[in-house]
C-alpha positions, 0 to 999 in steps of 0.5 A: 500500500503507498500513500502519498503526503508532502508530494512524497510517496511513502511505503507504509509497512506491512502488518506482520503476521503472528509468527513474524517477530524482530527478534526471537531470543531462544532461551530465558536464562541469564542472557536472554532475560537481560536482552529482552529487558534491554528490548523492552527499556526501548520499548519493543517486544520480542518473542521470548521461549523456554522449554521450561512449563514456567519460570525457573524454580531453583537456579544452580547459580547464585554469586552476583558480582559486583558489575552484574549489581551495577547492571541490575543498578542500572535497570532499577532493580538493584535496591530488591537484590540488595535486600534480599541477598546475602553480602560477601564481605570477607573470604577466609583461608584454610589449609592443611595443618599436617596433622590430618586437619585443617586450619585457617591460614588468613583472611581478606576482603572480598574486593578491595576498597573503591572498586565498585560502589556495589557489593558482590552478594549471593542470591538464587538464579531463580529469584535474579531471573525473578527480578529481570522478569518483573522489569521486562513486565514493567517496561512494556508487558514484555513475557516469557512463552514457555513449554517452547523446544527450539529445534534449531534456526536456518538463516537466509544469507541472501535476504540478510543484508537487506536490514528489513528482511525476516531472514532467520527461521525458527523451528519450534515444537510446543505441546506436540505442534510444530511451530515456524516462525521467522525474524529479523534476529535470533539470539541463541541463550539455549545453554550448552546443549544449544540447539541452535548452535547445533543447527548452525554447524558450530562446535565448541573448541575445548575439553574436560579434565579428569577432575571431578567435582560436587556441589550440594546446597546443606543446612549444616549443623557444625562447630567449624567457625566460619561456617558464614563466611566464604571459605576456601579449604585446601587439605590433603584430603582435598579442597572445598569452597564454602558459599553461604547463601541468602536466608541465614541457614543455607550454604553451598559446598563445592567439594573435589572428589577423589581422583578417579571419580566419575561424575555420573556415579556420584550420589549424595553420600559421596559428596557428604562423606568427602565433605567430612573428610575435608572438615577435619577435625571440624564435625559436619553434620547435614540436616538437609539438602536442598540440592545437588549434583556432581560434573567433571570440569571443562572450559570450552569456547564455540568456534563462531558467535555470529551468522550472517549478523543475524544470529547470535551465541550468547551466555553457555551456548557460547562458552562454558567453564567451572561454576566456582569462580561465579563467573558463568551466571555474570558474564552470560547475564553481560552479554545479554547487556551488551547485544540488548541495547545494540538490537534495540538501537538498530530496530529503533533505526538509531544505528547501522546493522554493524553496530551488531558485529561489536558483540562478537568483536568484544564478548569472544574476547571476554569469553576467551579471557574467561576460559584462561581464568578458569583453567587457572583457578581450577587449577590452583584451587585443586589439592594437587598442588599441594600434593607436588609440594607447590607453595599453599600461599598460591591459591589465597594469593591468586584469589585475592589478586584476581578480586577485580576480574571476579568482581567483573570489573577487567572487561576492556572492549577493543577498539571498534566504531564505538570505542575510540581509545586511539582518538581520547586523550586518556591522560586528561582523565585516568580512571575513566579508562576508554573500553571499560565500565564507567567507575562511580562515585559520589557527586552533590547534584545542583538543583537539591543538594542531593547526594548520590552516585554519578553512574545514576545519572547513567541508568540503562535507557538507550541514550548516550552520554556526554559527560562533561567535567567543566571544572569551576565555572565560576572562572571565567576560562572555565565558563567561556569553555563550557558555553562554546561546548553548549554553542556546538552542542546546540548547533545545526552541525551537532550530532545532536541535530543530526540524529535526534529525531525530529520532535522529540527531546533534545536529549533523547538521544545523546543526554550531556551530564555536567560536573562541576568543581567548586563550591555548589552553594555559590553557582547559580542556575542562569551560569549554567548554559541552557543546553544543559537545562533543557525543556522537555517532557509532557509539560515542557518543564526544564530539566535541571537534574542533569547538573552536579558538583564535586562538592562536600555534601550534607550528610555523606562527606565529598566524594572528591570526584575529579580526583577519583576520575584523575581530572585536572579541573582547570583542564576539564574533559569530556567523556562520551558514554555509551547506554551500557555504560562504558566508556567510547571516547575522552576528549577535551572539552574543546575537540568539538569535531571529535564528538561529530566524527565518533558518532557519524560513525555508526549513527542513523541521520533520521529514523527509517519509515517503517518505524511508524505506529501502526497502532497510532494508524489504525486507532487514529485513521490514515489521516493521522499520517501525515503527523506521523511523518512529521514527527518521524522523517 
């Protein structure tokens, strides 16, 4: 159908059947659920399926580390976590005392200080997953489909370089009836039986080695004092690492099994009786088990992540690996966090196809790096090295060295046309680290003395960030700085104006975050530039949060923020952000062209047409057209 408005003839989309979705994620685990939240934050619905008959019951992952918080932070969702779960503060030692027991050797904080604003904690995948569900419902209704078996995905590799083509075939079989459906994207979260990885031709790279290991989830009555703290153990009757889980009483043991040991004939009894052993001369009497299960470890990657740029491996379906550094939950969750936003900002037409590509260029690295870790700390945790005399020190030493990367916190994505740490000035800013997570600490915001974490004023609602540390306007360098930045930000050529769609906010897209130096108290609101004070909303109210101050607060002290960023306010710098939060570009506050050239990299000038309401067209009737022309192109 066209219809013609403005002398232009426009293609109006066509209603998609039932079984035509723009993206159909395969799977609601960790990676799929924080896709599909990601998706529904946009705005967009997707068709999500499990083979499960409902939600997740009991999770076999339960450590949430710190980056995996500063996620659920940034959706909203971090404050329930945080309540219910239980809080890792502290990790004791204990090794062979060479008289048949045990005994602890030393003790450490589970993440050094200023690495996170956020605690590493412990909860159950099923209430984590729990959590994500209710945000997707209250973003846009967004659910899951369960009792679905995907039985694997073809993609036409002709159609797929046309951005608008349902390119991608999903196979299904829900009760008994075969169902085919057909989308832009698919995302494999199948775990690591993957169907579709399977159906692709994929294979993982890889092997398992003859170590054997248990996990059981105990209410354990025992005289061993840190029976609720995490505890690694290491003795020559082998190595146990203890989990205290949410709730007070529950705790998860990780047990190495004798060598020899075959996962699929372990029973329970096995496992409580080597557990025993490792104890001594602790008792260890189980009340109750909730679970359990025994595996052999092995660390294996796929050989690809990515067809034609359509599919895409995610979480287990693409690497897997021991559970004991509490890795595979967090970092399949964060590759959910990275495609999520990528997806949604090419559908919504706000970037290029290849933005998606970034995902596989970034998370095969952080996939790899994960594989070498785990191989390393499974390796040192085992009670063979003790046994060929290694030093006992190496484990606890390898642990504590390793707090950033267990807290999340090591990922450095490369650079792409999304992170540019050729282009940055990193010495004008040194802990904001181009490739790597927006660190946080505490500013005063402008407008209500309020104080609280920067990274808030970065929540994960698609918009990129310029976030300008302008030092001490009330110098007039300063000043004249900032009012220019504002001028360009604000001019025709800006990518501001080039890719904000017309009539929307003007911060819709690219949101300037503004920290200042100096005393709050004494700048007043008409020194700020009005670019930064924008009027938006239903209402057309200026939005005067966007501001804050390196300043001591009322109640909570000074969070000293240019020294924590490594910024010379009589300086300033400017960083570009991007919706996940990390770090695209340091530049100086003057390097206006840098701003325009990172964003005509991979920025869409106006949305497409078919991003048009249907909705709006068939409630309001096709007159109505004609303003949803003049608000989209």
């Amino acid at each position: 159908m066209n219809l013609k408005s403005e002398g232009n003839t426009i293609s109006a989309p066509d209603l998609k059947s039932p079984n035509h979705v723009d993206v159909f994620i395969c799977g609601s685990g960790s990676a799929g659920l924080c896709a599909a939240t990601w998706l529904a934050r946009y705005g967009l619905t997707c068709k999500i399926v499990d083979s499960r008959p409902g939600p997740l019951d009991v999770g076999q992952a339960d450590g949430v580390q710190c980056r995996t918080v500063e996620v659920f932070d940034s959706f909203g969702i971090a404050e329930e976590l945080l309540r219910e779960a239980y809080h890792v503060l502290e990790v004791t030692f204990w090794v062979d005392d060479e008289k048949g027991g045990i005994v602890r050797s030393s003790r450490a904080p589970d993440r050094e200080e200023g690495l996170s604003h956020m605690p590493h904690v412990i909860l159950n995948q099923a209430r984590v997953n729990g959590l994500l569900l209710g945000a997707m419902k209250r973003f846009n209704g967004q659910a899951v489909d369960y009792c679905y078996t995907v039985k694997g995905v073809e993609v036409d590799s002709e159609a797929a370089s046309d951005p608008d083509a349902y390119c991608v075939t999903v196979n299904t079989v829900r009760n008994g009836n075969e169902e085919v459906f057909k989308a832009k994207y698919a995302l494999a979260c199948d775990g690591a039986h993957s169907a579709v990885r399977k159906s692709l031709g994929f294979k993982m790279i890889g092997d398992s080695t003859d170590s054997v290991w248990g996990v059981m989830d105990v209410y354990p009555r025992t005289n061993f004092p840190d029976i609720r703290r995490k505890d690694a153990l290491q003795s020559r009757a082998g190595s146990l690492l203890i989990i205290p889980r949410e709730g007070g009483s529950l705790v998860r043991l990780y047990i190495e099994l004798p060598s020899g040991t075959t996962a699929k004939d372990v029973t329970l009894e096995d496992l409580q009786a080597s557990a025993r052993k490792i104890f001594h001369p602790y008792e260890l009497d189980i009340a109750d088990t909730f679970w359990w299960s025994a595996y052999s470890i092995g660390q294996r990657l796929a050989d690809n992540f990515s067809k034609d740029n359509r599919v895409f491996l995610t979480g287990d379906a693409c690497h897997t690996h021991s559970p004991k550094a509490g890795q595979g939950m967090n970092v399949s969750l964060q590759d959910g966090y990275n495609i999520g936003w990528k997806l949604a900002s090419v559908l919504k037409g706000q970037a290029k196809p290849d933005l998606l590509k970034t995902y596989v260029f970034e998370r095969e690295k952080v996939a790899a790096n994960l594989i070498e870790f785990d191989r390393n700390f499974a390796k040192a945790f085992s009670s063979k090295s003790i046994k060929v005399g290694q030093n006992e020190k190496k484990f606890s030493e390898l642990f504590v060295q390793a707090g950033r990367y267990t807290a999340g916190l090591t990922a450095k994505y490369d650079d792409s046309s999304i992170t540019k740490a050729e282009w940055s000035k990193q010495s004008f800013a040194t802990n904001l680290v181009v490739g790597m997570r927006f660190p946080s600490t505490q500013v005063v915001r402008h407008c209500d003395a309020k104080a609280m974490q920067l990274v808030k004023a970065l929540p994960a609602d698609g918009r990129w960030r310029i976030v300008i540390f302008a030092g001490d306007i009330r110098q007039d360098v300063a000043a004249e700085k900032l009012k220019r930045l504002a001028e360009y930000l604000s001019s025709s050529t800006s990518p501001v104006s080039k890719y904000t769609p017309a009539g929307a906010d003007l911060d819709s897209f690219i949101e300037p975050i503004l920290v200042l130096s100096g005393e709050r108290i004494e700048v007043e609101q008409d020194q700020i530039p009005e670019y930064f004070r924008p009027v938006t909303g239903q209402y057309r109210m200026r939005d005067i949060h966007k501001t804050y101050v390196d300043d001591e607060s009322y109640n909570s002290g000074h969070g000293k923020a240019y020294e924590f960023y490594g910024v010379d306010p009589k300086r300033g710098v400017l960083a570009i952000v991007r919706p996940d939060q990390y770090v695209s570009l340091v530049a100086g506050i003057d390097d206006y062209g840098l701003i325009g050239r990172f964003f005509d990299g991979f920025a869409v000038k106006r949305p497409r047409s078919d991003q048009f309401d249907l909705g709006d067209i068939v409630r309001n009737g096709l007159p109505s057209l004609n303003g949803l022309m003049k608000q989209n192109l």
